[in-house]
VOGU-3710 file (C-alpha; in Angstrom, 3 decimals, decimal comma):
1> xxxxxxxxxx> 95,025/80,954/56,772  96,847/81,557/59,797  97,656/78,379/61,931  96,160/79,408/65,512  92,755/79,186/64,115  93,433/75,367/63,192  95,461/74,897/66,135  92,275/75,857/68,099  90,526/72,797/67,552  93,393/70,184/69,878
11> xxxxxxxxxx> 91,656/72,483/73,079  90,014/69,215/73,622  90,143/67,379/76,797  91,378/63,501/76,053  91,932/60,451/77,889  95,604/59,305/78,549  94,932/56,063/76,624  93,619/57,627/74,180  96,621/60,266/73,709  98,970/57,294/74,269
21> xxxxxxxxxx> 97,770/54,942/71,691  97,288/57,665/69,091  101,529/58,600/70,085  101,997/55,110/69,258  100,039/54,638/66,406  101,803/57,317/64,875  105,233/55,595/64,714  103,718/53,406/61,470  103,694/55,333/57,818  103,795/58,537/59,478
31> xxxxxxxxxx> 105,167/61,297/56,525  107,073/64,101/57,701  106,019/63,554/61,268  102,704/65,116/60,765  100,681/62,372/62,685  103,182/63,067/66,059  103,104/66,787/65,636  98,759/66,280/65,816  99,304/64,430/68,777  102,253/66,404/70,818
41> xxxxxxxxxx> 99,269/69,297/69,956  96,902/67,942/71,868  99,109/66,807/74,650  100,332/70,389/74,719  96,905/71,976/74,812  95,489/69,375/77,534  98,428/70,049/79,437  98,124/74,176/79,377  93,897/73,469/80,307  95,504/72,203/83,803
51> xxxxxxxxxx> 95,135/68,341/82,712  97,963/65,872/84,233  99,569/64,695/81,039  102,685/63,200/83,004  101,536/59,642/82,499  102,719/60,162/78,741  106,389/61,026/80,381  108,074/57,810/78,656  106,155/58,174/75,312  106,772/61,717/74,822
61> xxxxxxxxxx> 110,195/60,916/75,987  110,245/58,376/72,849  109,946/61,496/70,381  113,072/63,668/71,432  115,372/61,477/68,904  112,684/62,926/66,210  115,111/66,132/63,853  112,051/68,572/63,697  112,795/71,587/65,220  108,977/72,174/65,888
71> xxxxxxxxxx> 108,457/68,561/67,709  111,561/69,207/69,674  110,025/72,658/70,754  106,814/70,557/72,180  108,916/67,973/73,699  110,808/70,527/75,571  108,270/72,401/76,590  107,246/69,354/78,157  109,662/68,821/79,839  109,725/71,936/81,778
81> xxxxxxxxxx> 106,472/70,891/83,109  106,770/67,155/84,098  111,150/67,107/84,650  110,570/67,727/88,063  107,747/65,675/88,902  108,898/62,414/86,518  113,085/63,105/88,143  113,381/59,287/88,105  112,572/59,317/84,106  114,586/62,543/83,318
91> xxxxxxxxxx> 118,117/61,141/82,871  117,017/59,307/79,648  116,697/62,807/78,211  119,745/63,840/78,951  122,062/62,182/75,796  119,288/63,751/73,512  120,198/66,876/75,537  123,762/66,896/75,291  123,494/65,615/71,732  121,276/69,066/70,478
101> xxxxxxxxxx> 123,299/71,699/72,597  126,132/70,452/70,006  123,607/70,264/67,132  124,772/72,595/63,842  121,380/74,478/64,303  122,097/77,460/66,569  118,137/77,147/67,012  118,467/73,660/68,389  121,413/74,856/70,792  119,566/77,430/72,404
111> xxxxxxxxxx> 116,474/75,360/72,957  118,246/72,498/74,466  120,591/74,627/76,751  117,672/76,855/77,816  115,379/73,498/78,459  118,109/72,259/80,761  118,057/74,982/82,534  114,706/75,433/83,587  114,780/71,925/85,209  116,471/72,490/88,566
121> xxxxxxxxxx> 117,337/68,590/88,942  120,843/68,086/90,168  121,531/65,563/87,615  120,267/67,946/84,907  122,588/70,682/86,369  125,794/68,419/86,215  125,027/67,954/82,816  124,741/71,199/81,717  127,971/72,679/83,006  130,100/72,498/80,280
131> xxxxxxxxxx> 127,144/72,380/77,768  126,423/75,978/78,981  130,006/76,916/79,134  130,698/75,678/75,414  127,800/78,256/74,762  128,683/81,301/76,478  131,608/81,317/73,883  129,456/79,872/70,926  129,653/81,878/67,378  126,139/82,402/66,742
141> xxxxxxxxxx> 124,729/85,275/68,865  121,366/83,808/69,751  122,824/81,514/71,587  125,256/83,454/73,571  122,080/85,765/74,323  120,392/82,443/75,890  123,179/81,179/77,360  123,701/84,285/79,553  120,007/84,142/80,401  120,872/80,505/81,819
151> xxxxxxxxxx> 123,518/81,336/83,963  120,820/83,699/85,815  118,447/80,948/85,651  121,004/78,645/86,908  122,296/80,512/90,065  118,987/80,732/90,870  118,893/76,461/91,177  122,670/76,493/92,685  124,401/79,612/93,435  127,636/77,810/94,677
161> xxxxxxxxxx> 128,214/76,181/91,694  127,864/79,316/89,327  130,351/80,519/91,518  132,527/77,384/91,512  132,213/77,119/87,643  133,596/80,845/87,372  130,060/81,468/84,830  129,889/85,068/86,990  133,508/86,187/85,565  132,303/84,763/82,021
171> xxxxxxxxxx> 129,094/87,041/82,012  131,336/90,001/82,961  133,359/89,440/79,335  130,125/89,461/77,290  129,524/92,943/78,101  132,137/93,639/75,630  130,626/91,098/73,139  130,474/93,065/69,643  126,390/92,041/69,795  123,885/93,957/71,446
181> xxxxxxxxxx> 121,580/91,991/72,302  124,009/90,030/73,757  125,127/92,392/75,861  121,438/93,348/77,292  120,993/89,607/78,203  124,546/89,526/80,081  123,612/93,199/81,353  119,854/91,610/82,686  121,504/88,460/84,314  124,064/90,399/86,001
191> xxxxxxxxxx> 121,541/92,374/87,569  119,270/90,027/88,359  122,141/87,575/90,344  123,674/91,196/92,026  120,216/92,307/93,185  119,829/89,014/94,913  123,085/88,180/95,906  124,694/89,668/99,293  128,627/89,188/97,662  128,042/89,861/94,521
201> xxxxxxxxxx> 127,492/93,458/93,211  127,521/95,153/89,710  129,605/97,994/89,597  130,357/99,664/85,977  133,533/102,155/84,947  133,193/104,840/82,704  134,630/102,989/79,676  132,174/100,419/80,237  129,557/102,378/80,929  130,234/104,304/77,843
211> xxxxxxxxxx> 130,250/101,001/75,612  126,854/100,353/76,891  125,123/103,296/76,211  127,085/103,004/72,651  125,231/99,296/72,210  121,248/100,765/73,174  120,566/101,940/69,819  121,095/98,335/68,554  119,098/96,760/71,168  115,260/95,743/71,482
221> xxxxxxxxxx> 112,917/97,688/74,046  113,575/95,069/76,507  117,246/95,166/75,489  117,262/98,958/76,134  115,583/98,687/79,257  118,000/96,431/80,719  121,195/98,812/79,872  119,720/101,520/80,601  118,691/100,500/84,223  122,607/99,135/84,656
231> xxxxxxxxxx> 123,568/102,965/84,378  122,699/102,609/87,731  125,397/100,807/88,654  128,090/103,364/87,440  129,035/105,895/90,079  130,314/109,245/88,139  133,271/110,665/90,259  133,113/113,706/88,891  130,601/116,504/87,335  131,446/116,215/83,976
241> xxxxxxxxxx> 131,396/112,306/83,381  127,303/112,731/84,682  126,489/115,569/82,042  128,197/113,267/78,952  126,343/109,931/79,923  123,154/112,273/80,965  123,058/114,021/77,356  124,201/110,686/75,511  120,943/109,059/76,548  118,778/112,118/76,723
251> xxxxxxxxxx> 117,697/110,801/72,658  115,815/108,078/74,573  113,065/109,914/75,809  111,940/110,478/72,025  111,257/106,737/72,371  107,866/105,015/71,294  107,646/102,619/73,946  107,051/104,396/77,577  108,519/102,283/79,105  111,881/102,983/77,376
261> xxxxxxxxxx> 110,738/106,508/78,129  110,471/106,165/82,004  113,939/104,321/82,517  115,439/107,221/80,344  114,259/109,808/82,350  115,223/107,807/86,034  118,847/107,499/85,159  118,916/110,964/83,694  117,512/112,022/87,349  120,104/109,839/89,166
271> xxxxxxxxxx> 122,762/111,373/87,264  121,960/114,954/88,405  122,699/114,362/91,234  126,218/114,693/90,555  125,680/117,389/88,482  127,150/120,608/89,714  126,076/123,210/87,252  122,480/124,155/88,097  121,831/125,789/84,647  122,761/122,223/83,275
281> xxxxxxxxxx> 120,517/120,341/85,959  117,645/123,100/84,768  118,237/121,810/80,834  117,983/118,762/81,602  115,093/118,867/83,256  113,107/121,276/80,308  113,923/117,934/78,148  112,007/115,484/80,996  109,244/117,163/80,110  108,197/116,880/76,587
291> xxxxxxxxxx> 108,072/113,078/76,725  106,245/112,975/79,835  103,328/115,468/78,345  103,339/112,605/75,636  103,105/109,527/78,236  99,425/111,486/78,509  98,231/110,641/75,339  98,458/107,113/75,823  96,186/104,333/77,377  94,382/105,179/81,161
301> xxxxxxxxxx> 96,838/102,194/82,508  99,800/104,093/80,836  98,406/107,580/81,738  98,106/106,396/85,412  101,882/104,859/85,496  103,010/107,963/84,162  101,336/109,961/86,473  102,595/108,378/89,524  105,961/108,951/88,360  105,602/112,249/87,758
311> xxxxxxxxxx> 104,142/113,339/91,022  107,220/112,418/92,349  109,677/113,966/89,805  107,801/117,139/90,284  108,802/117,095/93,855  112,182/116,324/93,148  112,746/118,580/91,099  110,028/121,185/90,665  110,959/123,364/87,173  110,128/119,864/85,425
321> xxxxxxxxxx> 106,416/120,842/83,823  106,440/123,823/85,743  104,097/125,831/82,925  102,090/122,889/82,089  99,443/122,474/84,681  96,598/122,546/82,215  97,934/119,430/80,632  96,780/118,082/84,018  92,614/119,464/83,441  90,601/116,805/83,833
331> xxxxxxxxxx> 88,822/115,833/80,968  85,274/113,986/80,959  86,563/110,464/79,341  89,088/110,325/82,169  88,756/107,125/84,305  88,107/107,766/88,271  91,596/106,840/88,952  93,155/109,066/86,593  91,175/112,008/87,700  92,337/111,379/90,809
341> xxxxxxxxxx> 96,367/111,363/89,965  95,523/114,550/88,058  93,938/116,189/91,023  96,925/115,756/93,005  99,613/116,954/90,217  97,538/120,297/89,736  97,611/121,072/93,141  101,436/120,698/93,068  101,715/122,672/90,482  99,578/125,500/91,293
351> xxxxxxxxxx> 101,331/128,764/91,980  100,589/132,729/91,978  100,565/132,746/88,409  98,229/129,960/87,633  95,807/129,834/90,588  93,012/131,165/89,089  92,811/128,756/86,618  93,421/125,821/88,944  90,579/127,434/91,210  87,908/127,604/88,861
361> xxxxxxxxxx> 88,741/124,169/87,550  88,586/122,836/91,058  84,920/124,628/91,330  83,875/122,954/88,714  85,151/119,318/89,471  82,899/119,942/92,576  79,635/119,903/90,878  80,447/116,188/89,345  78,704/112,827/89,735  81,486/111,031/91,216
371> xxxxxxxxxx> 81,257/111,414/95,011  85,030/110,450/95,387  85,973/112,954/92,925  84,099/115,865/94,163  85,603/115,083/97,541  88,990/115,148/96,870  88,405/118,198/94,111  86,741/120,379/97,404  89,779/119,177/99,636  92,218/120,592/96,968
381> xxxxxxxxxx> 90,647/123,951/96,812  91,105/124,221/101,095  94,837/123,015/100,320  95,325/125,525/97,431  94,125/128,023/100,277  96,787/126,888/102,933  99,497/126,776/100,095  98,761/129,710/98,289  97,641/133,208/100,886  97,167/135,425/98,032
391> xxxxxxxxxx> 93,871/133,135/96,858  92,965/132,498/100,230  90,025/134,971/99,943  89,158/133,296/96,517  89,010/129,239/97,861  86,828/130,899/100,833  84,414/132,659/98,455  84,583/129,418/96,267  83,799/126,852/99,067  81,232/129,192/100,560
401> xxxxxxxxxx> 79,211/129,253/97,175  79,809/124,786/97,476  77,978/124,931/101,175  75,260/126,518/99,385  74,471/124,226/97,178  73,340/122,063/100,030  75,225/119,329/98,743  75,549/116,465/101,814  78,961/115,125/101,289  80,470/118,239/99,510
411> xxxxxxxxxx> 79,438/120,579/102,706  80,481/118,362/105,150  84,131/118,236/103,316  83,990/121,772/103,168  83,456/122,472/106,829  86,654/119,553/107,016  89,160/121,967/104,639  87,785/125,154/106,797  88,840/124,051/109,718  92,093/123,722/108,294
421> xxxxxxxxxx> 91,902/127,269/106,973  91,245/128,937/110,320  94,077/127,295/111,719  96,026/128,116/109,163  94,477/131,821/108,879  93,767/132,549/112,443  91,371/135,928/113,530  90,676/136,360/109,373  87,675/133,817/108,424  85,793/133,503/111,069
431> xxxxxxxxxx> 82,840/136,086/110,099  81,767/132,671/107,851  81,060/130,686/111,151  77,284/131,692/111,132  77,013/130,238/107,762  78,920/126,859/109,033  76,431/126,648/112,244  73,525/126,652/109,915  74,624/123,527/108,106  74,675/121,182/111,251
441> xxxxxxxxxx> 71,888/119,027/110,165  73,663/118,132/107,384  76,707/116,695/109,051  76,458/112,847/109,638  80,514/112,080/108,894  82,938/111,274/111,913  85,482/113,670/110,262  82,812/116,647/109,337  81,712/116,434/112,913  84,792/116,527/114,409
451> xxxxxxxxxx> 86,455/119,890/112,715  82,651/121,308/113,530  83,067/120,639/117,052  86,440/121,799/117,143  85,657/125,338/115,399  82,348/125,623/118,288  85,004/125,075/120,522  87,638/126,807/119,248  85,251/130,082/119,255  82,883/129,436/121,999
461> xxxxxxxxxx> 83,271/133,235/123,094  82,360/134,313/119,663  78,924/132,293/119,130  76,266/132,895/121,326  74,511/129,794/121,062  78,057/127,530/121,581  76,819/125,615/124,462  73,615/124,606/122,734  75,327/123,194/120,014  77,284/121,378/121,804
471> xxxxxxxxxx> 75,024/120,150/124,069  73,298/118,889/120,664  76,362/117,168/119,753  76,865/115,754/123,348  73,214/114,032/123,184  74,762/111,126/121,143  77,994/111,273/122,632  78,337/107,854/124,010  77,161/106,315/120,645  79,900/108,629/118,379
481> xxxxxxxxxx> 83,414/106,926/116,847  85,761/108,112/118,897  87,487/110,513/117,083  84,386/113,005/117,428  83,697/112,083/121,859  87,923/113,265/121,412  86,407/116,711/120,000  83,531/116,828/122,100  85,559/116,182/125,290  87,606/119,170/124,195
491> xxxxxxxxxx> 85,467/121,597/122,903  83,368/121,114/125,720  86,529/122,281/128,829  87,417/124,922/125,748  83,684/126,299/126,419  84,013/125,746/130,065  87,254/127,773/130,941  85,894/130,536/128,039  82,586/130,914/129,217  82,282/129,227/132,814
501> xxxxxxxxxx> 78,722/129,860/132,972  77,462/128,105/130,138  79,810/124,884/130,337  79,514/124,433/133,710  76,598/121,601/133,575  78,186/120,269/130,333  81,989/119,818/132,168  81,422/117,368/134,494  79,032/115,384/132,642  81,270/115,076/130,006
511> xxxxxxxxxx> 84,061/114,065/132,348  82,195/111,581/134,194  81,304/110,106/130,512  85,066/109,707/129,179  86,618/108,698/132,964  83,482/106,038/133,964  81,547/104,727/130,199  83,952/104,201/127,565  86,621/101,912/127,035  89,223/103,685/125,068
521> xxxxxxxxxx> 92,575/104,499/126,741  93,424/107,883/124,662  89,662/109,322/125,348  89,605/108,054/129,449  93,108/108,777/129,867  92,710/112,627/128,112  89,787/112,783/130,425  91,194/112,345/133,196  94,232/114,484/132,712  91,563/118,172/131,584
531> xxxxxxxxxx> 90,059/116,532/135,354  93,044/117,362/137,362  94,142/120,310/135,616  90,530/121,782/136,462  91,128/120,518/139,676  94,358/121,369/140,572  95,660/124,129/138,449  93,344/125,658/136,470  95,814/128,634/135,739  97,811/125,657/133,751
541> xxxxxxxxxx> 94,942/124,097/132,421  93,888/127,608/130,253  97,321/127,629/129,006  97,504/124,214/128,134  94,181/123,674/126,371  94,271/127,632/124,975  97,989/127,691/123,467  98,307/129,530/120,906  98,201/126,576/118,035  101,189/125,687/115,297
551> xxxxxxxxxx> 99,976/127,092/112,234  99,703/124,888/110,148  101,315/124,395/106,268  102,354/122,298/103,193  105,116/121,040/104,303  103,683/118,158/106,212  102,305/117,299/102,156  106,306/117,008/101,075  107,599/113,556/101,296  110,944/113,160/103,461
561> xxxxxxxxxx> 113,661/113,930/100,822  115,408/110,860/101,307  112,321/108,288/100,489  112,352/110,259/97,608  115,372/110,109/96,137  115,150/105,837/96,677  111,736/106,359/95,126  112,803/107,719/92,043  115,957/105,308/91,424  112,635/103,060/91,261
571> xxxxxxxxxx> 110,996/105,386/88,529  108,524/103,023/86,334  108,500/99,694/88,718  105,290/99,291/91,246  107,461/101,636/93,843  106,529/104,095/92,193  103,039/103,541/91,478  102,482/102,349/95,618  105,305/105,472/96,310  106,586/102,723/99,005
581> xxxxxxxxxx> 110,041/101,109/98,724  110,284/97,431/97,350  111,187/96,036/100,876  107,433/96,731/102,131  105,829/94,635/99,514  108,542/92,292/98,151  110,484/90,087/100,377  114,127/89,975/100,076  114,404/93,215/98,069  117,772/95,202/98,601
591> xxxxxxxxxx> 117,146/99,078/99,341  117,973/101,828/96,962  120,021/104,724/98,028  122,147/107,023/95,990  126,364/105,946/96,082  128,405/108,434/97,660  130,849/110,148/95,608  133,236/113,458/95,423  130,683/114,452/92,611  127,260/113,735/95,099
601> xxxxxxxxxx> 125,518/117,003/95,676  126,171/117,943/99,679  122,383/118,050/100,460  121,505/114,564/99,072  124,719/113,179/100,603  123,230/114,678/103,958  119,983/112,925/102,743  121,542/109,893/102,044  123,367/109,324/105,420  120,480/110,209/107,213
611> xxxxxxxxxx> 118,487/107,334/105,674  121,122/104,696/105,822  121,755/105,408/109,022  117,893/105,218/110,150  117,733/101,994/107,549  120,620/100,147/109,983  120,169/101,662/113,500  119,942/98,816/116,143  117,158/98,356/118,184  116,711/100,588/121,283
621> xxxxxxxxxx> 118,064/98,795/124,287  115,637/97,456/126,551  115,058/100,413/129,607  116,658/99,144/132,809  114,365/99,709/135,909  115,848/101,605/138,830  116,781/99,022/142,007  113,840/99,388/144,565  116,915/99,751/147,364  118,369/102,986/145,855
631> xxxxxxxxxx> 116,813/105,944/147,680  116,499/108,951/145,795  116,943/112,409/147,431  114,208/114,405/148,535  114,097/116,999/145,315  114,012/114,413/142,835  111,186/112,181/145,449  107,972/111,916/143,654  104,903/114,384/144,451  101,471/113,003/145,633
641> xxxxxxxxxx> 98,955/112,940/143,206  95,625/114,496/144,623  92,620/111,339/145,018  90,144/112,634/142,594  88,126/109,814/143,962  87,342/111,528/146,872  85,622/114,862/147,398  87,993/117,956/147,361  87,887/120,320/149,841  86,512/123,378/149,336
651> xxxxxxxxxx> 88,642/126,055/151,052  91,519/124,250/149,896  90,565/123,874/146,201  89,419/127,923/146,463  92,616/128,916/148,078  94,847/127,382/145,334  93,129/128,351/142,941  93,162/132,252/144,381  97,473/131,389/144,496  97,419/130,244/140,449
661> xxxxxxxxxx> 95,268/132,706/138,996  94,428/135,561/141,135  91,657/136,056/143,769  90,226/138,432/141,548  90,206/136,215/138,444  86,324/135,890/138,110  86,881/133,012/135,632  88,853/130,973/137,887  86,465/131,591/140,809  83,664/130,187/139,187
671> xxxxxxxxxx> 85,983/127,193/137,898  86,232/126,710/141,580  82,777/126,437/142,664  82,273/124,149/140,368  85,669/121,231/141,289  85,407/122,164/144,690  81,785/121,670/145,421  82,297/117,904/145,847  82,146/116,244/142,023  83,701/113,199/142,408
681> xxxxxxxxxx> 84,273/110,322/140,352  82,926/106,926/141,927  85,299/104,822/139,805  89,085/104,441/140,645  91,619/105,707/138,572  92,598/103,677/135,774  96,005/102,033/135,036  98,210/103,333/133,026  97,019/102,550/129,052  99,098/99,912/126,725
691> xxxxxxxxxx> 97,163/101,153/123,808  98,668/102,866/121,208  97,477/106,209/120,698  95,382/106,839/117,653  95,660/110,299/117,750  99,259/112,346/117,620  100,439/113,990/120,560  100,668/117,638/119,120  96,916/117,172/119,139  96,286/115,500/122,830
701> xx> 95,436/118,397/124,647  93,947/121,040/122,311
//
């Protein structure tokens, strides 16, 4: 019968007098301890239910003198809890202390040398200074293992006197230590004390790094973690001395434990980049791939770590599960979040010869239950469109056949991904407007209305009906978010200098709107500016506002090369789940970047210097403002800016806008009547805006 089903029954709470008269009742006819050990149980258990059991600090103080390695465990353990509370009581302990750490039981060493230091007392850390010394050359193993544990622990209490006491330059010599597992503890301390430390750093030759990898096979998981993640630490100078370490611990990856598996395949990706031969780089990646296909048939919490990961290896370094996409098809069973990793990894790795499959997959994701899903499955299919020209016609034909299913939510994010596609396409799609326009009804999402406003706008000389719809649109316009009055204030001057005629009444009510009734600064302040280009130069305000458009592409979707590479030095840790660098959710974390070195690929180096630069560039210096007593010459004197407050005059207006465009320009002429016939704007011009803009500024004018 095992033992934790008995010990199950001291989850009791007790009284203090209670616990303390039962601890000293025990002292009388008490055979082989058994009486204490019931007691220390329940002390134990009360204390890990959140009771205060530091009252019983003297009693259970009484019982450290007791030889049984299992009360001494208790004891100790209480002592981690109430040391620092009970300081005035704790130097009583410290002859049983001293008296253990030179027991003959290498058991009772490690526990008292490891209890020691998890009490960060300074009397308690005078003590154990040669104690812990006296260990780190000890015979036994195990307690060489914990004694290079404690130094870690230790600098973490007092860092100058780890220093002082020389314990760093010890640690260093156990990495030769003929035991493994000794050498992953020193290995995990060292790292942990150079990862905080700003003068301390961990920096491995290729003889020791070669006696490391040697000692893996020997280790624990945890033990083969820790080396492993040291490699990082050794900068290969040249080629060659990468592709040995790289194919020494390339066995790893046929590891059980994925976590094992993951570290593998990180320092096997640092070390290519000081690989030179591509073919070599290329074999090296066809073995990543294997044990990643097999991180898939794990748990959904593994599956999901593992697919993080590889969404960013696959952008590093895009032949790894290059012909493996349908690894990636969603299966029913799959939990929402791992559909939605999957999603994203397919779309990476769609190409010519595999779209079809990725397509129809995609189309059939978009008939699920799960509204997130479904979403992000219809936005895929417009981004396999942009990516990929040759299925363009296929993702239209597919999203067309998702608008008629009716579908709220999956019609409104096709019309999103269409919009996209036309920009991307331009003079190609648009005989599917009419079939867009009769879906209007159905559009009740910020985003949907806003890329159906912009395509009305953007064609406004192609449907008929453009100024109806927008006038539709514009009904509600003071109630909308303001990311669809942005689109509606633009579509509706994009109808206007089109089609003059039909956007003349619309214009100016629109402008009055976004200058005089809402508060934003990016919506007032882009109102006013289409205001006096209509006004002034309406010649410049069709080029503006009618530019021919960036087209757009997937390289906006590729992260900067740079975050990438730290990203993957940070393969299986939360970085690479949040794909942000430790610094923007842990405090005090040191930034990864790759070491230079004569063996460094040129392109990452470039990467590399780029992002350490940006990482330590000063602040900008504060702008100086120019001395009101300097006069500036008359070219460089500012011009007047015309009062839109006040009416314009109509000759004027007409004759400038005959010099701009043309007096023949029937267009402009009418664009004339309308500014110079006397709309003005009873409110004064605003001042400048201190908001930030919500919008970017490729997008502020058109």
């Amino acid at each position: 019968m095992s033992t934790a089903g008995q010990d199950a029954r001291f989850f009791q709470r007790g009284k203090i007098q209670e616990l303390r008269a039962e601890l000293q009742q025990a002292d009388r006819k008490d055979k082989g301890f058994a009486r204490r050990k019931t007691v220390l149980k329940k002390i134990v258990a009360n204390m890990t239910m959140g009771s205060d059991m530091s009252p019983l600090f003297p009693d259970v103080l009484q019982c450290m003198g007791i030889p049984d390695i299992e009360i001494k465990k208790m004891v100790y353990l209480y002592l981690i809890n109430y040391g620092r509370a009970r300081s005035d009581l704790i130097q009583h302990a410290i002859p049983s202390f001293l008296s253990d750490c030179a027991d003959r039981n290498p058991l009772l060493r490690a526990l008292a040398i490891r209890t020691m230091s998890y009490i960060p007392l300074p009397i308690i850390t005078s003590s154990i200074l040669d104690p812990l010394r006296h260990s780190l050359r000890d015979q036994d193993p195990y307690v060489r293992k914990t004694a290079a544990i404690c130094v870690a622990k230790l600098w973490m209490h007092d860092r100058r006197v780890v220093d002082r006491e020389g314990f760093i330059g010890m640690l260093r010599d156990l990495l030769a230590d003929a035991n493994a597992s000794v050498v992953a503890n020193a290995v995990a301390a060292l790292t942990e004390i150079a990862e905080r430390s700003d003068n301390i750093s961990l920096k491995l030759n290729l003889t020791i790094a070669s006696k490391l990898v040697s000692a893996v096979s020997e280790c624990s998981e945890w033990g083969q973690i820790y080396i492993l993640d040291s490699l990082l630490h050794f900068v290969p100078q040249e080629s060659t001395d990468a592709e040995i370490l790289a194919d020494r611990i390339a066995i790893r990856l046929q590891h059980a434990n994925s976590a094992v598996v993951l570290t593998t395949c990180k320092i096997m990706l640092y070390l290519m980049n000081y690989i030179s031969d591509q073919d070599v780089i290329d074999g090296f990646c066809r073995k990543l791939s294997p044990p990643l296909v097999t991180l898939l048939s794990s748990g959904p919490e593994v599956q999901y770590v593992a697919l993080r990961n590889i969404l960013l290896i696959i952008q590093r370094r895009p032949i790894v599960l290059q012909n493996e996409v349908k690894i990636f098809f969603i299966k029913y069973s799959d939990l929402i979040y791992v559909k939605l990793a999957k999603l994203e990894i397919m779309y990476r790795l769609a190409k010519e010869d595999n779209v079809e499959q990725v397509l129809a997959e995609l189309t059939e994701y978009a008939s699920e239950v799960d509204v997130d899903f479904v979403r992000k499955a219809v936005r895929s299919i417009g981004r396999l469109a942009i990516k990929i020209a040759s299925a363009a016609d296929k993702c239209i034909a597919a999203l067309l056949t998702l608008i008629q299913t009716k579908v709220n939510y999956v019609v409104q994010e096709a019309i999103v991904v269409i919009k996209d596609i036309f920009r991307r396409y331009p003079n190609t799609y648009e005989s599917i407007i009419g079939t867009l326009c009769e879906n209007l009804d159905s559009l009740d999402e910020p985003e949907a209305k806003a890329a159906m406003i912009w395509i009305i706008g953007q064609y406004a000389d192609r449907i008929e009906n453009s100024d109806e719809l927008l006038e539709d649109f514009l009904f509600s316009f003071l109630e909308e978010p303001v990311e669809v009055q942005l689109a509606l204030l633009t579509a509706t001057v994009k109808l206007f200098i089109k089609r003059p005629s039909a956007g003349q009444e619309l214009v100016p009510k629109v402008l009055k709107w976004a200058t005089e009734e809402v508060d934003n600064p990016d919506l007032r302040d882009r109102g006013f500016i289409y205001w006096r280009l209509l006004s002034t130069d309406p010649g410049a305000a069709r080029d503006i506002v009618l530019a021919e458009k960036p087209p757009i592409s997937t390289e906006t979707d590729r992260m900067d090369r740079s975050l990438l590479d730290s990203l993957l030095l940070n393969t299986g840790t939360l970085s690479s789940i949040y794909h942000k660098q430790p610094s923007t959710f842990i405090r005090g974390t040191k930034p990864r970047f790759l070491p230079d070195s004569p063996a460094l690929d040129p392109s990452t180096r470039r990467a590399v210097a780029f992002a350490v630069s940006r990482s330590s560039a000063p602040p900008p210096l504060p702008t100086q403002p120019v001395p009101a007593a300097v006069a500036l010459p008359p070219s460089q004197q500012p011009q007047p800016v015309p009062d839109l407050t006040q009416p314009q005059d109509a000759p004027q207006q007409l004759q400038l806008l005959q010099d701009s465009a043309g007096a023949g320009d029937n267009v402009y002429a009418q664009l004339g009547e309308v500014f110079a016939g006397g709309y003005t704007a009873d409110a004064p011009a605003p001042a400048p805006a201190t908001a930030s803009r919500t919008n970017g500024d490729a997008d502020l004018l058109y």
